[in-house]
C-alpha positions, 0 to 999 in steps of 0.5 A: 957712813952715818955720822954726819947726818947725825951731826947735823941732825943734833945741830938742829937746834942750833939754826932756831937760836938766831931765830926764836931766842934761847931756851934753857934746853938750847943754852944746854948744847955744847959750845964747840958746835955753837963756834961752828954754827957761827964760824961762817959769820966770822970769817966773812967779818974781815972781807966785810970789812976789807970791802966795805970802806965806804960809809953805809947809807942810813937804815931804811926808817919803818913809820906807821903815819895816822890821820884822824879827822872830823868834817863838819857838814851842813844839816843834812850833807852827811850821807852825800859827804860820805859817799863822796869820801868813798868814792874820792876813796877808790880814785886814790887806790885806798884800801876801806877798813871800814865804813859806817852810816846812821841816817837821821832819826827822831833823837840825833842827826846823822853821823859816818865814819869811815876808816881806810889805808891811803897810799902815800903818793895820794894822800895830798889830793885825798885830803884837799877833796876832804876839805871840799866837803865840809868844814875840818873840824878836827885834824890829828896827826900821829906817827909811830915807829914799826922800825925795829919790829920790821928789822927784826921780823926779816931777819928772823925770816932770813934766819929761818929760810937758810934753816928750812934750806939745811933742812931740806939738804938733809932730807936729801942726804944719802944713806939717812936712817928712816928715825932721823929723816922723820925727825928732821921732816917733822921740824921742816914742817914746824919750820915752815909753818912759823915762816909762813906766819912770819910772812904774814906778818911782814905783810901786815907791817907792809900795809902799815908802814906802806900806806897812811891810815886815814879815820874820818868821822862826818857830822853835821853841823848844829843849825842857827836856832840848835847853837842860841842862847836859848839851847841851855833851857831847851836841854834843862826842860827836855832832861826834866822831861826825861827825869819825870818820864823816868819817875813816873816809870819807876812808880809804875813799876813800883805799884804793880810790884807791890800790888800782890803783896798788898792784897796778900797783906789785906787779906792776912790782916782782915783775917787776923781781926776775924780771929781777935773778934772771935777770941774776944767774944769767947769769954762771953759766952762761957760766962753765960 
């Protein structure tokens, strides 16, 4: 009465051979059993074939697309830039990865980024509207192929549902001992859980394959005066400035470093002579 189940409960291992790889343990099972794991796929080999006599259509090509550009502003056109990014950014649909903007300060000008996810069907437009916005200084253009790692994700997400499901017909089989139910629940539980996980992760190539990554960088443009010939001697006489603002800083530190020292060393030298002038007028007095 209890021999199939436990069968099918020492074949376990078998279903997470198609899905996770070999293991020493695993390569360890018995042949006969791997023949009957694989006995469907081959009989259903030669109806593929009788049926199949078309040619097949060519697999489905996963690439991940990325734009990168850089948009030169006028002067003070950063942050009106940006914000229109943004919002030329929600009109498409897009998803904001990220988003970042320092405003003027004494040192640098402005600069943003902005990072997003573009659907395909929108990115045209959302490039032309980029272009209204400033000079594309850069534009950068990779593409990468996620094909096989999404090929092999779904099928080892395939893989594992049909396993859950064996599972789940063995926890429902009559006359089961209470020790192999536990047993098969605790690897329907792992199960499970690494499905999850492998959903998760077709869901992350999905957005990465589905949509085209887009990373802006807006700057502003150097003015007139900023790009002259005088520019070199403006950045020679500020980094001199600098180098002697940073020697004068380093001597201060230096001073009040050495200070206690100094003092220390003055009073351990007066006290020295002290000494020698009285050791000096010692014999003197003897002899008197």
């Amino acid at each position: 009465m209890h021999t199939l189940p436990r069968l099918a409960l020492l074949a376990l291992p078998l279903g997470l051979l198609a899905c996770s790889g070999s293991t020493p343990e695993r390569d360890s099972a018995p042949q006969a059993m791997v023949a009957v794991a694989q006995a469907p796929a081959t009989r259903q080999a030669p109806r593929d074939r009788a049926t199949n006599t078309a040619p097949t259509a060519p697999a489905r090509r996963y690439l991940e697309l990325r734009h990168e550009l850089q948009i030169h502003t006028a002067t003070d056109g950063v942050e009106a830039a940006w914000r229109s990014a943004n919002e030329a950014c929600a009109a498409a649909d897009c998803e904001v990865l990220a988003a970042s903007l320092q405003r003027d300060d004494e040192r640098r000008p402005a600069r943003a980024t902005l990072v997003a996810r573009v659907p395909p069907q929108h990115l045209d437009a959302f490039l032309a509207r980029l272009g209204e916005l400033g000079t594309i200084g850069r534009h950068d253009k990779t593409t990468e192929d996620r094909t096989e790692e999404v090929v092999d994700t779904e099928a080892r997400m395939a893989n594992m549902a049909i396993f859950r499901d064996h599972l789940r017909t063995l926890m429902a089989s009559p006359g089961a001992k209470l020790k192999d139910l536990i047993e098969v629940e605790r690897e329907l539980v792992r199960v499970q859980s690494e499905l999850d996980s492998l959903a998760a992760r077709r869901k992350a190539l999905a957005n990465q394959t589905d949509k085209v990554h887009v990373s802006l960088s807006f700057v502003a443009r150097a003015a007139v005066l900023e790009a002259g010939m005088w520019s070199p001697v403006h950045d020679a006489l500020l980094g001199a400035g600098h180098t002697f603002s940073y020697s004068v800083s380093m001597l201060i530190s230096a001073v009040v470093g050495l200070a206690p020292w100094t003092l220390l060393l003055a009073a351990l030298g007066l006290g020295a002579r002290a000494a020698w002038r009285r050791w000096k007028r010692r014999p003197a007095a003897t002899a008197t």
